[in-house]
C-alpha positions in Angstrom: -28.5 -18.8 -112.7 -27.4 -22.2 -111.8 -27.6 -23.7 -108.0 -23.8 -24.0 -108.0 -24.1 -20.5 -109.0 -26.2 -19.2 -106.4 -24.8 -21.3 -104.0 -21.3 -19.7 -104.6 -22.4 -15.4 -104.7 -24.1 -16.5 -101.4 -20.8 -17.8 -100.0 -18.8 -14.9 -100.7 -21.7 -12.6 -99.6 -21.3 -14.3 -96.2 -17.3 -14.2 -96.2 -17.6 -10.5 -97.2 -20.2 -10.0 -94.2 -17.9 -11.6 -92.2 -14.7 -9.5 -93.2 -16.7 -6.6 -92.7 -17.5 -7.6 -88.9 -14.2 -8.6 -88.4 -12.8 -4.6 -89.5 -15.6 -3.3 -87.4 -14.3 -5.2 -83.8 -10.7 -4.4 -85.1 -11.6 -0.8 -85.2 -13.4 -1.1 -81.8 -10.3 -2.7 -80.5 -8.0 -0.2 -81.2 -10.5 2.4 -80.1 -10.5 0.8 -77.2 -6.7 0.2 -76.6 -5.9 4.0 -77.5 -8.7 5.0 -74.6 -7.3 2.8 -72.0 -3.9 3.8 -73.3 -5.2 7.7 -73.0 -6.8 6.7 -69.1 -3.4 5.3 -68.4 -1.0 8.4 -69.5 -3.9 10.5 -68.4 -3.2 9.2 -64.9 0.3 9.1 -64.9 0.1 12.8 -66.1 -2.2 13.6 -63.3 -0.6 11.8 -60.3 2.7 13.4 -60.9 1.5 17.2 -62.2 -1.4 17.7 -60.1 0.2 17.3 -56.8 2.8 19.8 -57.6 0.3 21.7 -58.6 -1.4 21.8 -55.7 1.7 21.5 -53.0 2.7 25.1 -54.8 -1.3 26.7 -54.5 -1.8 24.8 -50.8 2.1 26.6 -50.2 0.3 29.9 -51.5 -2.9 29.5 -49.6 -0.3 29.3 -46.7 2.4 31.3 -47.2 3.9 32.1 -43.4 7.0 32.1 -41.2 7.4 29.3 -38.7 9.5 30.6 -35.7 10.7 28.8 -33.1 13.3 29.5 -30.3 16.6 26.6 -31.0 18.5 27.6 -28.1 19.3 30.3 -25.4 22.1 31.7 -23.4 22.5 33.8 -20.9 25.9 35.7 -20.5 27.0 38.1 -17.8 28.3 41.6 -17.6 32.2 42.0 -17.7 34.9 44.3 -18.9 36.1 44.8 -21.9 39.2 46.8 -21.2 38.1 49.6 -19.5 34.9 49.7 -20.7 31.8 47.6 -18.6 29.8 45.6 -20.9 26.3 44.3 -19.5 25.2 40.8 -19.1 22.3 39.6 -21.3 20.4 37.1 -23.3 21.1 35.5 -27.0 18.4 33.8 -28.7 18.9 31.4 -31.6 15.6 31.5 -33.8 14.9 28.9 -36.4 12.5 29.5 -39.4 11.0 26.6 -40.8 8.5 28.5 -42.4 7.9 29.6 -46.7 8.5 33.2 -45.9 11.2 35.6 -43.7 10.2 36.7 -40.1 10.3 40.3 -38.8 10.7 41.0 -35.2 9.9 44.5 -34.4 9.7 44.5 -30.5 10.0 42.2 -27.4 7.7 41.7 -24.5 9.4 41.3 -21.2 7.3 40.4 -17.5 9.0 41.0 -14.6 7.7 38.0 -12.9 9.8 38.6 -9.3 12.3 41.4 -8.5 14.9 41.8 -5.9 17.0 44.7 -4.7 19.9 43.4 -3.0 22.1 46.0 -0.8 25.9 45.2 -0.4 25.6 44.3 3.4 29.6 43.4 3.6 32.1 46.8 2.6 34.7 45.4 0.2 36.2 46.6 -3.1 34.0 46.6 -5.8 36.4 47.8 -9.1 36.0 50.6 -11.0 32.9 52.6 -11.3 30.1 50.8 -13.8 29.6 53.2 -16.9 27.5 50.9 -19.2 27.5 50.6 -22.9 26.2 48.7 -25.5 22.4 48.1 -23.3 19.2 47.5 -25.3 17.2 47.2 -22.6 16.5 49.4 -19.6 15.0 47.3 -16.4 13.4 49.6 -14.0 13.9 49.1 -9.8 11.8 48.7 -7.1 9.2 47.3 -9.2 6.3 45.2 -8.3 5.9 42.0 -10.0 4.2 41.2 -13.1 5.3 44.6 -14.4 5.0 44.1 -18.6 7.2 46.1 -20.8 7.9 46.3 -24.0 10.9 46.6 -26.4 11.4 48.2 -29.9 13.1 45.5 -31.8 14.3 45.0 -35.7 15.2 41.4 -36.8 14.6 40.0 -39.7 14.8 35.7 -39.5 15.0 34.3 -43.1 13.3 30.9 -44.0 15.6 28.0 -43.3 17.4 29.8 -41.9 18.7 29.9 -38.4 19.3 34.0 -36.8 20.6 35.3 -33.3 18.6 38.0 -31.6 20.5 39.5 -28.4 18.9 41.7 -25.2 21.4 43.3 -23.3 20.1 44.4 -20.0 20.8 47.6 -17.2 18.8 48.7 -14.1 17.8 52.3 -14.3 20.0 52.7 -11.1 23.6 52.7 -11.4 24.6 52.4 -8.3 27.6 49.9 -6.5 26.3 49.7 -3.7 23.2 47.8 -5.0 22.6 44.8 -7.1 19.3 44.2 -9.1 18.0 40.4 -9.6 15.2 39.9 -11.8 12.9 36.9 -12.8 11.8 37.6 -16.5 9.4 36.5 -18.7 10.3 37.5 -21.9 8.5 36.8 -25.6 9.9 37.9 -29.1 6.9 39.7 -31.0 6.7 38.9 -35.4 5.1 42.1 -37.2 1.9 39.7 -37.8 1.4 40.0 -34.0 2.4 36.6 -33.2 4.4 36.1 -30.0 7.4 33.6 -29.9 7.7 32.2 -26.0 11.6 32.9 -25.3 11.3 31.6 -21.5 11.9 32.5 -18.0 15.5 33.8 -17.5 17.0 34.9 -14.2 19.1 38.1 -14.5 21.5 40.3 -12.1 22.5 43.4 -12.9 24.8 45.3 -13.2 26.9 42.6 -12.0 26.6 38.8 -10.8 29.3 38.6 -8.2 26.8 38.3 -5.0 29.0 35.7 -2.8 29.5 37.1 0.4 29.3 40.7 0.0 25.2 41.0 -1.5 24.6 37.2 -0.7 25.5 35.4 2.1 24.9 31.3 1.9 23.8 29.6 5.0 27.5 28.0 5.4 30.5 29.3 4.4 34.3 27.3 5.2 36.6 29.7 6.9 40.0 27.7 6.9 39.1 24.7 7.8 36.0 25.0 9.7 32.5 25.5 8.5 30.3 28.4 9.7 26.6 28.8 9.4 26.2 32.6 8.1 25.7 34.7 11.3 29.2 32.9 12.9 31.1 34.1 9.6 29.3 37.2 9.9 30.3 37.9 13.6 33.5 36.6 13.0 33.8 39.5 10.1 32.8 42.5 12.2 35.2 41.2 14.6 34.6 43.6 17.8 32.2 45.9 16.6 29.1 43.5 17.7 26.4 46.0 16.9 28.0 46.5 13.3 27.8 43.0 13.2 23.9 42.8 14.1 22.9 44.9 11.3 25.0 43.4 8.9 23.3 39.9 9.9 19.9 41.7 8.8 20.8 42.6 5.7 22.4 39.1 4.8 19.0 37.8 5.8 16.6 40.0 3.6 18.6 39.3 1.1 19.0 35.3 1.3 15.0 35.3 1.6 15.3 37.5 -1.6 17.7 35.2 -3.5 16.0 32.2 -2.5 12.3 33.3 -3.0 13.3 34.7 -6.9 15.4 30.6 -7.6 13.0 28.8 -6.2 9.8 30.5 -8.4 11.1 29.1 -11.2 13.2 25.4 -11.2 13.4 25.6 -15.1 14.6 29.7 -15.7 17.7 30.0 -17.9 20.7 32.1 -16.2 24.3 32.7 -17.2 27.1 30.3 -16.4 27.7 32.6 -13.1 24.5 32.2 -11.5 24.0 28.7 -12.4 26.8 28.7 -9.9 24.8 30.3 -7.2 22.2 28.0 -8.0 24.2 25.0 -6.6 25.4 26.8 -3.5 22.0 27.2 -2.8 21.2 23.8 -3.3 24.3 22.5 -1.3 23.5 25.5 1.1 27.5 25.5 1.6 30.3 27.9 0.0 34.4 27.4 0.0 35.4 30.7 -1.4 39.2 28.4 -1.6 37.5 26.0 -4.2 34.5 27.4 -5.8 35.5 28.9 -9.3 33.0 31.2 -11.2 32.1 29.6 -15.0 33.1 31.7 -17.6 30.9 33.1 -20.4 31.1 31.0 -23.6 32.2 33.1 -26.1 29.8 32.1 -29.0 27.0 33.6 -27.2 29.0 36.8 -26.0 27.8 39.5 -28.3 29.7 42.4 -29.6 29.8 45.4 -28.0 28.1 48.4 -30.0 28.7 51.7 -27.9 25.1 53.3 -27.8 24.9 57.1 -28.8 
């Protein structure tokens, strides 16, 4: 073989070594593009699947009810025809929770209690029959007497559900009314508690002024009496009459006043939100002072009870 010969297989031995080295870094390349490629979509696949993933086991791992109390009214007793329909308590309850809520009872403390005797004679309307009462409060109680209440309420998630307690003293009598400071929580069949508040309740009725409560001064015309003037000045003559009326007024002003002032931030009906600035003002014009109505949203329904 001739140098020019040799010299030319060796050339294209070299140009065929180098083709081949070029293929095998092509190959790599690719290889290597279609991994990164696979890392990328991998990733993208992961980040957006995975989460879900695990936002629907973590919402497993954790499926509850999450209860909370929106808003509260209190409403008092009236008539509805003929027919005397006690005052009581409506609770809005939100669920923000994965699952429904059910209520099956309610815990009420009787924080303070107050029996409050009719100390002025005066027309008090028909007689009370009560109807439509889910809860029973006793008398004469000492405080911090805990009770509880079969209840049935079912609050679905995201959902918003009113849950009502309509409330009578054991006594039904008109010469007497019952004022009660309650504590009162709304019990989920897990056994958790839901904190309702402090309400202040009378029953069976919330008319106190002047005949079970009388303020420290009270305008007569146009002059303005402290309580035992407007007292005398009722029994007109009959001055011992009028001494034992004064003691009643007074047992039952420290009465009212000791059960509002335990509790600054208790919830109460229209009515006796109104008795709560009398006593603040400690003053009462039975010519200008006009008694706030229930508002009907939070005024249940009546359901007779068997």
């Amino acid at each position: 073989m001739s140098d020019v010969e040799s010299g030319d297989f060796e050339d294209d031995e070299k140009q065929d070594s180098r083709d081949s080295t070029e293929k095998m870094h092509s190959r790599s390349s690719r290889r290597k593009i279609l991994k990164n490629l696979g890392i990328v979509l991998g990733g993208i696949f992961i980040a957006g699947f995975l989460p879900k993933v695990g936002e629907s086991l973590f919402d497993r791992m954790t499926y509850r009810s999450n209860v909370s109390v929106a808003d509260r009214k209190i409403y008092s007793p009236r008539y509805e025809g003929e027919q005397w329909v006690p005052g009581g308590a409506s609770f809005a309850l939100r669920n923000d929770g994965n699952r429904k809520s059910l209520f099956t009872g309610a815990q009420i403390t009787i924080e303070k209690y107050a029996r409050l005797k009719a100390c002025i004679s005066g027309s008090g309307g028909s007689e009370i029959i009560e109807s439509c009462y889910s809860v029973t409060l006793p008398v004469d109680v000492t405080s911090k007497k805990t009770m509880n209440v079969d209840l049935r309420q079912v609050v679905e998630n995201e959902n918003l559900t009113f849950c009502s307690l309509s409330f009578s003293p054991s006594e039904k009598d008109e010469g007497f009314v019952h004022l009660y400071l309650l504590d009162i929580s709304i019990l989920q069949d897990d056994g958790a508690a839901i904190e309702c508040g402090k309400l202040i309740v009378a029953t069976p009725k919330e008319e106190l002024m002047t005949r079970y409560w009388v303020p420290d001064h009270i305008m007569q015309g146009d002059k303005l009496l402290k309580r035992d003037e407007y007292l005398r000045l009722w029994a007109g003559s009959q001055s011992s009459n009028a001494d034992s009326v004064i003691r009643c007024a007074d047992v039952n002003d420290r009465a009212v006043k000791s059960i509002f002032s335990s509790a600054s931030k208790a919830f109460m009906s229209p009515v006796m939100e109104g008795v709560k600035q009398v006593l603040k003002s400690g003053e009462y014009d039975p010519k200008t002072y006009v008694a706030p109505k229930n508002s009907a949203q939070y005024t249940p329904k009546c359901e007779k009870q068997d």
